[in-house]
C-alpha positions as CSV (number, residue, x, y, z in Angstrom):
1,X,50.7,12.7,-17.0
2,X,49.2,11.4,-19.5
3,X,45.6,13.2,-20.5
4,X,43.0,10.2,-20.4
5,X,39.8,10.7,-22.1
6,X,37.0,8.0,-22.4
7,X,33.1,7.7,-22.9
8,X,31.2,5.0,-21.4
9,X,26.8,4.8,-20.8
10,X,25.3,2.6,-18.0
11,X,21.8,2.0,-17.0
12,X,20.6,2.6,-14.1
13,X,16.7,3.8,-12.6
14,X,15.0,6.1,-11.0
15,X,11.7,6.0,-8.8
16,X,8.9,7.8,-9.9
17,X,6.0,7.0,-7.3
18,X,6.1,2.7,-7.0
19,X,7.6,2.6,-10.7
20,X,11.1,2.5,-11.6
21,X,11.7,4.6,-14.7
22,X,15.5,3.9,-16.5
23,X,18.4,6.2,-16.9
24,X,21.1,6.2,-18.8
25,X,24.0,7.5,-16.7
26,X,26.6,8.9,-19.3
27,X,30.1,9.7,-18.4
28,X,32.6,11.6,-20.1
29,X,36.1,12.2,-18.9
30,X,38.1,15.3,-20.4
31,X,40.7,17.3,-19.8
32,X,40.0,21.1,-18.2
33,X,40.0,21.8,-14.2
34,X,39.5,19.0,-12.7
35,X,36.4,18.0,-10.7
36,X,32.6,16.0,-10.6
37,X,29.7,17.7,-12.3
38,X,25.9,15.7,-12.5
39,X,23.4,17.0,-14.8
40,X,20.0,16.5,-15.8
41,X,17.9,17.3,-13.2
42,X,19.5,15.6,-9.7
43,X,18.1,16.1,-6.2
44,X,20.9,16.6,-3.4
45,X,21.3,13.2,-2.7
46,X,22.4,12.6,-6.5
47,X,24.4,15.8,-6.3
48,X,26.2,13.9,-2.9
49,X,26.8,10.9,-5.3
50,X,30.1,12.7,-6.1
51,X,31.8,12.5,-2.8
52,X,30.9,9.3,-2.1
53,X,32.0,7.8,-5.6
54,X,35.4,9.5,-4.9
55,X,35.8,8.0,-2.1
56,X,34.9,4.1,-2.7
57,X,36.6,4.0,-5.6
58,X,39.9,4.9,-4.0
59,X,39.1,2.8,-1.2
60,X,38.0,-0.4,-3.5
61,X,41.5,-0.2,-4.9
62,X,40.6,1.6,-8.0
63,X,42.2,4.9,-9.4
64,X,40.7,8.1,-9.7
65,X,42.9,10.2,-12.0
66,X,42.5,14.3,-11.5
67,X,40.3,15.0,-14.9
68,X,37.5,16.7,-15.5
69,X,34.2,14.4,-15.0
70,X,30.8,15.2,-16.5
71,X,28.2,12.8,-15.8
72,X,24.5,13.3,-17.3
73,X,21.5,11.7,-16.0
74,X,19.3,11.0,-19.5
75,X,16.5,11.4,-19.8
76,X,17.3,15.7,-18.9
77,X,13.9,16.4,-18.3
78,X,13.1,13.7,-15.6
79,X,13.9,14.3,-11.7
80,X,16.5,11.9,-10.6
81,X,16.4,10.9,-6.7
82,X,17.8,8.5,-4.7
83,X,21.1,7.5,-3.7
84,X,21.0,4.4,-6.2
85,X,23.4,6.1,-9.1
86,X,26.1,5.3,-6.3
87,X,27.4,2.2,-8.1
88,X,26.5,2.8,-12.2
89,X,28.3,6.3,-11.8
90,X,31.2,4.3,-10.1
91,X,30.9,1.6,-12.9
92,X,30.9,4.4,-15.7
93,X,34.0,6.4,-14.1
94,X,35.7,2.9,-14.3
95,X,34.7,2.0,-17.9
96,X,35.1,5.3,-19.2
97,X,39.3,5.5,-17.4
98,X,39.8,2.0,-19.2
99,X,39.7,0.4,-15.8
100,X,36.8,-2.1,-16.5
101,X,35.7,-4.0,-19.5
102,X,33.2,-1.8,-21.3
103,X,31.4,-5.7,-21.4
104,X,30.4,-5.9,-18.0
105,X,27.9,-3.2,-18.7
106,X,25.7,-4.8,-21.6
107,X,22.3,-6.0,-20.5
108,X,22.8,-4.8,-17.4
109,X,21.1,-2.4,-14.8
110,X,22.7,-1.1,-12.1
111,X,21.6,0.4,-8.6
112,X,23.0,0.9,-5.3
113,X,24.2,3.0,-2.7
114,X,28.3,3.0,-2.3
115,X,29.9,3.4,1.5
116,X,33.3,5.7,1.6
117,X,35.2,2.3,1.8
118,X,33.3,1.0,-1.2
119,X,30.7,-1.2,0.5
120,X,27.7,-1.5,-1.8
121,X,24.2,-1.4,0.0
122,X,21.1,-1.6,-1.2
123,X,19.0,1.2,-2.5
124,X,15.1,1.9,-1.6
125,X,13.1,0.1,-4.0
126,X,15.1,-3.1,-5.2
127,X,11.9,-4.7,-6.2
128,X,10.2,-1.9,-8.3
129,X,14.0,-1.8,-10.0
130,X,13.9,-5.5,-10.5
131,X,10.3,-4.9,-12.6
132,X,12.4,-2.3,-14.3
133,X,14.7,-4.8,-15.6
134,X,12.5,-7.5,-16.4
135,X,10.4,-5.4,-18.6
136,X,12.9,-4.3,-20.4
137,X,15.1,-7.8,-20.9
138,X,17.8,-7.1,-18.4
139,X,19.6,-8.4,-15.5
140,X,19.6,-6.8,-12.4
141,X,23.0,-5.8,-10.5
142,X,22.7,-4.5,-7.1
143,X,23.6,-5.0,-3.5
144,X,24.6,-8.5,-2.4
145,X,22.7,-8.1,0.9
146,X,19.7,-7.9,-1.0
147,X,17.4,-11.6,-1.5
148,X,16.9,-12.5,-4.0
149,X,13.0,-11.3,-5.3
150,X,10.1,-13.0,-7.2
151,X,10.7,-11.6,-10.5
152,X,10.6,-15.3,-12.5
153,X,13.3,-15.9,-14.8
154,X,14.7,-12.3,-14.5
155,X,18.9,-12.5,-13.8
156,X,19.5,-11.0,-10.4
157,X,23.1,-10.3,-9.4
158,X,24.7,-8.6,-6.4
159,X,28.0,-7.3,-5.4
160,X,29.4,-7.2,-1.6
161,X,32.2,-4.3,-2.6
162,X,33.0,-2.3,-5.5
163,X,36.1,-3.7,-5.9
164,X,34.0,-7.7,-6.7
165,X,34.2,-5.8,-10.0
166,X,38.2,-6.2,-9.9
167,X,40.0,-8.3,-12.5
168,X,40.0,-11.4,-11.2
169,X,37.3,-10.6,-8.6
170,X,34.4,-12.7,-7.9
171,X,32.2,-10.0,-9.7
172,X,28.7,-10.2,-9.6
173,X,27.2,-13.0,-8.5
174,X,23.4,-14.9,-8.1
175,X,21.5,-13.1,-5.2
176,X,21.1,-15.9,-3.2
177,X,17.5,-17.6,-1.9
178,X,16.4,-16.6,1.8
179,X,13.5,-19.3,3.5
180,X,10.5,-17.7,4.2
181,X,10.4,-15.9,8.0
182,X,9.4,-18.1,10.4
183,X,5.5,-17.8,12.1
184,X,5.6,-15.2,14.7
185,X,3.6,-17.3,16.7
186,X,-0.2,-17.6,16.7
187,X,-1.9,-15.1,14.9
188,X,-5.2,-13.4,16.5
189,X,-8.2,-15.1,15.9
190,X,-11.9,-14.0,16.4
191,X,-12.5,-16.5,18.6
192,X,-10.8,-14.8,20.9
193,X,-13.5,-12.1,20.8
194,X,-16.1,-12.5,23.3
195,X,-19.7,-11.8,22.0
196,X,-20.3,-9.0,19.2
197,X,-21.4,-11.5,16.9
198,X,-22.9,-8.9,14.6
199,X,-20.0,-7.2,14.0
200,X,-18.2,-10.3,13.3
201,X,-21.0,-10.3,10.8
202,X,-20.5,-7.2,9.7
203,X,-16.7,-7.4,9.1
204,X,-17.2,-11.0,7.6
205,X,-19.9,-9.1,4.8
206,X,-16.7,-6.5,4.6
207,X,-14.2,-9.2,4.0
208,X,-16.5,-10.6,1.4
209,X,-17.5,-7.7,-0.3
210,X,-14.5,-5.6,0.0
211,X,-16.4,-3.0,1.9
212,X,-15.5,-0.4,4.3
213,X,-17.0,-0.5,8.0
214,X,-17.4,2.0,10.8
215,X,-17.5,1.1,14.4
216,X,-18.8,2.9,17.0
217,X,-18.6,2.4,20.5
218,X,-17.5,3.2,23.7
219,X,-13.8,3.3,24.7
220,X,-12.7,-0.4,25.5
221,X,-16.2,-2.0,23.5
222,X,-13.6,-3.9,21.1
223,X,-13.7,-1.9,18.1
224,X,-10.0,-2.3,18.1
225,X,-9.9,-5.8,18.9
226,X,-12.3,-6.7,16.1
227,X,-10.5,-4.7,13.4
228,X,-7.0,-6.2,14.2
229,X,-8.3,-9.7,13.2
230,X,-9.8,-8.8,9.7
231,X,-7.4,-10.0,7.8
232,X,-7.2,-13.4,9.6
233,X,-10.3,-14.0,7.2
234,X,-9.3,-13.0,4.1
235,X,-7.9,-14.9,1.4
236,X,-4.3,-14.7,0.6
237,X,-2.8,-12.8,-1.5
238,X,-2.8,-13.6,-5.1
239,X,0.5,-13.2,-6.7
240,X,-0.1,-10.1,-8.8
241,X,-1.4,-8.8,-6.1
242,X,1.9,-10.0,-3.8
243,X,3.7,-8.1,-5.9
244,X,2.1,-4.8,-6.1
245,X,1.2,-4.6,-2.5
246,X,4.8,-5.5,-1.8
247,X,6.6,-2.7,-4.2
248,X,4.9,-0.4,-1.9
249,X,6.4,-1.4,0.4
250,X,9.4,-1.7,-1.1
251,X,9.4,2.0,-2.3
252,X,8.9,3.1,1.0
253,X,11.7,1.2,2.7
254,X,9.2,-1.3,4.6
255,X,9.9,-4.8,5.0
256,X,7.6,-6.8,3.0
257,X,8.7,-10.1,3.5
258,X,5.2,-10.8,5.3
259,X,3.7,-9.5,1.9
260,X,5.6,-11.8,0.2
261,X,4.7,-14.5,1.9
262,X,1.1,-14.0,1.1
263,X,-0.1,-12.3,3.9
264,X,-2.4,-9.0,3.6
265,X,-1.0,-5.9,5.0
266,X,-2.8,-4.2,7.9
267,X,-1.8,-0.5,8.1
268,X,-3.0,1.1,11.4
269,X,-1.5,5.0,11.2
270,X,-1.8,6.8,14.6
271,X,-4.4,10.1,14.6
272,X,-1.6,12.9,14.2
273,X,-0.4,11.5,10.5
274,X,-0.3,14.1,8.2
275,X,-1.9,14.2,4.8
276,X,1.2,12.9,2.6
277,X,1.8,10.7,5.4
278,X,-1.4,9.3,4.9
279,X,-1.8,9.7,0.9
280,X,1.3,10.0,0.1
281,X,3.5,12.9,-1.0
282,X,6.5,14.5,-0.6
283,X,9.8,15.1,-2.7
284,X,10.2,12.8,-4.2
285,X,6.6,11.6,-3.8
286,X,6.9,8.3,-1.9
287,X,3.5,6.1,-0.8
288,X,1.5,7.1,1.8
289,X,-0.1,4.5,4.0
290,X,-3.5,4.2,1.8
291,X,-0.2,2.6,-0.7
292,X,0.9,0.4,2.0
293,X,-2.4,-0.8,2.7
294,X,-2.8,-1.9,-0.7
295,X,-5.0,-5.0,-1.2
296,X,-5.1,-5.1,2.4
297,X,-6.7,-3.3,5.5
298,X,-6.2,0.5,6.6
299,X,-7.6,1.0,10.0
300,X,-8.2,4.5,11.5
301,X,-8.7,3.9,15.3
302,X,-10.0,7.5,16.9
303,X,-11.0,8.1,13.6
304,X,-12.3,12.2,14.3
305,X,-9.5,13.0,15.5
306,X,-7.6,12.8,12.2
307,X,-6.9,16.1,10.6
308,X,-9.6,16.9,8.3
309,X,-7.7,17.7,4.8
310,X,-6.6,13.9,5.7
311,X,-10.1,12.4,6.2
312,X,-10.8,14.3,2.4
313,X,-8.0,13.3,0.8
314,X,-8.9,9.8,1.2
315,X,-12.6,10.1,-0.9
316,X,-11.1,9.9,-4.3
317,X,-8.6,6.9,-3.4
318,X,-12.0,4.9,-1.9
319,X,-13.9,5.6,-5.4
320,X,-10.7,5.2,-7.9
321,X,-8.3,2.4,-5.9
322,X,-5.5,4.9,-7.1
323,X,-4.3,8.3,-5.7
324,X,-2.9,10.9,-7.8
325,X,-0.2,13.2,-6.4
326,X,0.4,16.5,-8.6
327,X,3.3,18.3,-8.8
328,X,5.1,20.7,-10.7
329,X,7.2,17.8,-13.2
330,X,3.8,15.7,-13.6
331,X,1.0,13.5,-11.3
332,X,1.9,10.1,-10.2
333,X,-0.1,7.5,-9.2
334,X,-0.1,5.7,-6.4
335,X,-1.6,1.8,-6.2
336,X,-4.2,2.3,-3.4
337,X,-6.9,-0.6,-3.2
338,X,-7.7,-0.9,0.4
339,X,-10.3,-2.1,2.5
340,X,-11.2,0.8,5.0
341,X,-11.8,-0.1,8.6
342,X,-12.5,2.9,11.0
343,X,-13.1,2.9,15.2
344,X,-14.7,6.4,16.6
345,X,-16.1,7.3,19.6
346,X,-19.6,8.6,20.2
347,X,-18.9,11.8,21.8
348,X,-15.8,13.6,23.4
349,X,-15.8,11.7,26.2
350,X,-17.6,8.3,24.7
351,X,-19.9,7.8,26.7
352,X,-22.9,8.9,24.5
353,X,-25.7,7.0,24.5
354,X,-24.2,4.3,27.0
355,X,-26.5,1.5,28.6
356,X,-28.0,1.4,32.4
357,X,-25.2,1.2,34.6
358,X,-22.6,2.6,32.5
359,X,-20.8,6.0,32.7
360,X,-23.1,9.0,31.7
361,X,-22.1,11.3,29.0
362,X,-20.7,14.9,30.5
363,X,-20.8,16.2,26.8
364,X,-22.7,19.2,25.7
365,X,-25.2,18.9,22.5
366,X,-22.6,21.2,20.4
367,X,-19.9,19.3,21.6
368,X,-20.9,16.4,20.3
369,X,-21.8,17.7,17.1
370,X,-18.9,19.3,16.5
371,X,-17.3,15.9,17.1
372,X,-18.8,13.5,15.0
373,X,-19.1,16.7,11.8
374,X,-15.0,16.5,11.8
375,X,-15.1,13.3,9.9
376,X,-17.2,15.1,7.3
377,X,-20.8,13.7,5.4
378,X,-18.7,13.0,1.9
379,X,-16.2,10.4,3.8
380,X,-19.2,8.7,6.0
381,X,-21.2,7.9,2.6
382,X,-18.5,6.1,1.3
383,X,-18.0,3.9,4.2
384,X,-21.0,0.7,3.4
385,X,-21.0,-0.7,6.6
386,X,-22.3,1.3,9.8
387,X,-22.6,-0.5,13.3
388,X,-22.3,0.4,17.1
389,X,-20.1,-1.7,19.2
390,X,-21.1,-1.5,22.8
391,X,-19.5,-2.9,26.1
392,X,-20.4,-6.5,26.7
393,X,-21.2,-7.5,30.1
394,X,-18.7,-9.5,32.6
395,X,-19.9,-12.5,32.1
396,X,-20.0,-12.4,28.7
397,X,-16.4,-11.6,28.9
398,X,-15.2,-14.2,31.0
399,X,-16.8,-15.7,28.3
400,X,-14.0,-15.1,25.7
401,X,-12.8,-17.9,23.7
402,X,-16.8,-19.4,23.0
403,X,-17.3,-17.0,20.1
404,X,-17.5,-17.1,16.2
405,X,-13.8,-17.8,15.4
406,X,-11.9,-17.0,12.1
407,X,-11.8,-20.3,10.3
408,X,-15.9,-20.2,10.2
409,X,-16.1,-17.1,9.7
410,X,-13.2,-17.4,6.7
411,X,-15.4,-20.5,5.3
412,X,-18.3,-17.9,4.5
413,X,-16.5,-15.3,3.3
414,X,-14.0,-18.2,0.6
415,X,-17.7,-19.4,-0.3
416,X,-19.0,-16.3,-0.8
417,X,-16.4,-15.3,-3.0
418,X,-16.5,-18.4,-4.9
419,X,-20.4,-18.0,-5.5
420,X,-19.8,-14.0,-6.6
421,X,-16.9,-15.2,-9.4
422,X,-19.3,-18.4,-10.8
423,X,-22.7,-15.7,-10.5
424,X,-20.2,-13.3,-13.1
425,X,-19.5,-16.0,-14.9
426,X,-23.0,-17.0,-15.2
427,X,-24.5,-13.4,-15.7
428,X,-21.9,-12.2,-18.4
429,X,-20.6,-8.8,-18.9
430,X,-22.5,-6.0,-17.1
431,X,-22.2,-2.4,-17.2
432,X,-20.0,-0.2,-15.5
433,X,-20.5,2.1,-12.0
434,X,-24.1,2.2,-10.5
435,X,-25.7,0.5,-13.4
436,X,-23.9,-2.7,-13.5
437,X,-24.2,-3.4,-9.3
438,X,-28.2,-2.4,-9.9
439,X,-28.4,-5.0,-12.6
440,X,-26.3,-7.6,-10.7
441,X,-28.9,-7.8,-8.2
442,X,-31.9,-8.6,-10.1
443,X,-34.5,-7.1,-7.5
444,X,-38.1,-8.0,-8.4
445,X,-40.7,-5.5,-8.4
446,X,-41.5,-5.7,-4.8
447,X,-38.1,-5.7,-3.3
448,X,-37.2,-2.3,-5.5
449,X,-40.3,-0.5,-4.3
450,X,-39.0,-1.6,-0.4
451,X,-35.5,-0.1,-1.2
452,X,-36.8,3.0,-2.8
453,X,-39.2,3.6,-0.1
454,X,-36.8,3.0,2.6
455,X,-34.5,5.4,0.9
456,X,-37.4,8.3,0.4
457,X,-38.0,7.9,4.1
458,X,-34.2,8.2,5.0
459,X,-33.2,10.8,2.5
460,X,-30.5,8.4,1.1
461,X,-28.3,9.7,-1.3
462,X,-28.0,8.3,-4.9
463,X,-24.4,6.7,-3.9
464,X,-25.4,5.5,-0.2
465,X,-28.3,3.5,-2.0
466,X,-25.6,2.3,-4.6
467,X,-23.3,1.0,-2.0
468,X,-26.1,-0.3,0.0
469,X,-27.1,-2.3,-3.3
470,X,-23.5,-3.9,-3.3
471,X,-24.1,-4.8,0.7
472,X,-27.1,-6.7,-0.7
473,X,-25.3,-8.8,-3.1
474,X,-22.5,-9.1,-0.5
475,X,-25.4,-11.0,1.3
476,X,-27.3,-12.7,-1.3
477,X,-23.7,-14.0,-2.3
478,X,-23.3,-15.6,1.1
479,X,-26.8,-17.3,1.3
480,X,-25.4,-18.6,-2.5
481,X,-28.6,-16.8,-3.9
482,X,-28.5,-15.2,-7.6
483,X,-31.1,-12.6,-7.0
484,X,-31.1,-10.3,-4.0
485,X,-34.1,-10.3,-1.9
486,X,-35.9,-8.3,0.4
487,X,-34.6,-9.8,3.4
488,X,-30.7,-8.8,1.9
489,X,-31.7,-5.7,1.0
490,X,-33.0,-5.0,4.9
491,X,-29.9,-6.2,6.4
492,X,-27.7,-4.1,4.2
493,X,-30.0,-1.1,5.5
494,X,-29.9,-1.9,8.6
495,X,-25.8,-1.8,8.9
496,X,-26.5,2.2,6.7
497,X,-29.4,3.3,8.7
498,X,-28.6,4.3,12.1
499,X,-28.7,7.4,14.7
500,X,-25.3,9.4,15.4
501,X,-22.2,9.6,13.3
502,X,-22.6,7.9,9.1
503,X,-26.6,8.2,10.0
């Protein structure tokens, strides 16, 4: 036989946290013993690619002559994962053996996982690989099953079967359009929430603000209740922000169709994640659930029961919006710009502190102490918003349905907003951090003496009165007031200033 030797390059991508990063997947066929090697820096699922390409290429009609086969990943010094160098190593095997027109490959980027009988799926992360290629002027060329994604003008192509790519197959073709899901019925609405109108207050400030809240209550009080209906009165989603809460998602093999069609995401992890399922981690690194929760709503129900290191690694991501994951190669960051919404317990048992004809607490003083120190001081003063939700009476439940519901309270919290963007408007450009939210408020003389008073007497710390500050313009915002007052500054301390756990 014949020896057949032949060169061929084809881009393809790898994921690096919620970015796709390209790579240039050279092949070069030789003679010497035959057999597959992949270098520059695979993991096993790259180093599997072999078996797999093998296999679909016989299967999608395709020849595989017995050569040797060197395939290098470029750039060498980046980490390649992912099983999407399936189909452009297939595609360079083929161009490089003379089987395909070396012209199929030119502004092109490939991705996708191949099946032994040469079905071509898709690969985790098709929309951070579509930003990939529109950034860099090329059309996309992935699995067919794929819809087709939000990218604007960007060419996006898809292939059932390897052997599409056949002379005188179909080849590539459009991704096509899918409708947007249908509703999945009613959503939950506030109005279903009997009573608690100050923490519909509360949550409405949150939603306005952008500020984390920590409930406290009894079991079955409706800490979990409220939370699940936060995001019924936010605004949509804008569509930068569609698109970088749904990459998340896309990364981390979610569905994010409900992103896409506007709607905030609302993460609730159960208390026994770990702290990379939470942050995000792993190898490859891959979001955590602060990622998913990105310009939406993370809510920790039982929230001291969460491993510590957890509870921690969460500080920086509240301050910053981003989390850094380090590793040997390099730190990747991690979009992470969440509202924070937590539910705890008084006690052990929950009962602390419960109303006449309640159940007693059967805890211990240390008992309870230790409980409320695992969430840790650092954590509690960067959650703003501090309230106790307690048990409503019977008839106050049989009430249900006569209660604040979302549409008002989404009325204050679109007007606030609007005020808060014409006020910035109208005050200019303010400093960064702590200085500009002090100068944003514009306290007169008395109502700064009040705060720093108040904050003497309570021992406040310089970033509790801070965030307590940005409560008060949450406020002021909503009465449509430029200045913040004494009687916002109050109310902000009065959701900060409180006896148990975040006093």
């Amino acid at each position: 036989m014949t020896a057949l030797f032949g060169r061929s390059a084809v881009i393809g991508a790898t994921l690096r946290g919620v970015e796709a990063v390209p790579v240039s997947v050279e092949v070069a066929v030789s003679g010497g013993l035959p057999g597959m090697a992949i270098v520059g820096m695979p993991d096993a699922a790259v180093q599997e690619a072999r078996e797999r390409v093998k296999a679909a290429i016989r299967a999608s009609g395709f020849s595989m002559p017995s050569e040797k086969y060197v395939v290098n990943l470029a750039p060498g010094a980046l980490r390649k994962t992912g099983t999407g160098f399936d189909v452009p190593i297939a595609v360079g095997i083929l161009v490089a053996t003379g089987q395909l027109d070396p012209a199929c490959l030119e502004g092109r980027l490939f991705v996708g996982e191949l099946s032994l009988d040469g079905l071509v799926r898709p690969a985790p992360g098709a929309l951070a690989f579509g930003i990939c290629a529109a950034r860099r002027g090329l059309a996309l060329v992935g699995s067919a099953e794929v819809a087709r994604m939000p990218l604007g003008d960007v060419e996006q192509l898809g292939i059932a079967r390897l052997s599409d790519l056949r002379p005188g197959g179909p080849g590539p073709l459009p991704l096509r359009e899918v409708a947007a899901p249908p509703p999945r019925g009613p959503e939950p609405d506030f109005g279903d929430v009997a009573g608690h109108e100050v923490a519909k207050r509360a949550l409405q400030l949150a939603a306005a603000g952008g500020h984390g809240v920590l409930m406290t209550g009894p079991p079955g009080s409706g800490k979990t209740m409220l939370a699940s209906r936060l995001t019924t009165i936010l605004p949509p989603l804008a569509p930068d922000e569609m698109l970088e809460a749904a990459v998340a998602h896309s990364v981390a093999g979610e569905d994010a169709s409900s992103v896409l069609a506007g709607r905030r995401p609302f993460r609730s992890p159960h208390h026994s994640a770990s702290q990379a399922g939470l942050v995000g981690g792993g190898t490859p690194v891959r979001p955590g659930e602060i990622s998913l929760a990105h310009h939406g709503v993370l809510f920790l129900d039982e929230l001291p029961e969460f491993s510590s290191s957890a509870l921690q690694a969460l500080r920086q991501p509240l301050e910053e919006g981003v989390v850094r994951v380090t590793r040997a190669d390099g730190t990747v960051a991690l979009p992470a710009r969440f509202m924070l919404v937590a539910a705890a317990n008084p006690c052990p048992c929950g009962y602390l502190g419960a109303g006449e004809g309640e159940r007693a607490c059967t805890c211990t003083d240390q008992q309870v102490s230790q409980y409320q120190g695992r969430v840790g001081g650092p954590l509690l003063d960067r959650i703003d918003l501090h309230l106790d939700v307690w048990r409503l009476p019977p008839e106050s439940v049989v009430g249900a349905g006569s209660g604040t519901d979302s549409a008002t309270l989404r009325e204050g919290v679109m007007r606030a907003r609007d005020f808060a963007g014409w006020r910035r408007a109208r005050q200019g450009e303010l400093p960064a951090g702590p200085q500009g939210v002090v100068a944003s408020c514009r306290l007169e003389e008395g109502d700064r003496l009040f705060l720093e008073s108040m904050a003497r007497s309570y021992r406040m710390s310089g970033r509790a009165i801070i965030r307590s500050l940005a409560v008060a313009r949450t406020i002021a915002d909503m009465d449509e007031r430029e200045s913040v007052g004494k009687e916002h500054v109050a109310e902000a301390l009065g959701f900060r200033l409180r006896e148990g756990m975040g006093g």
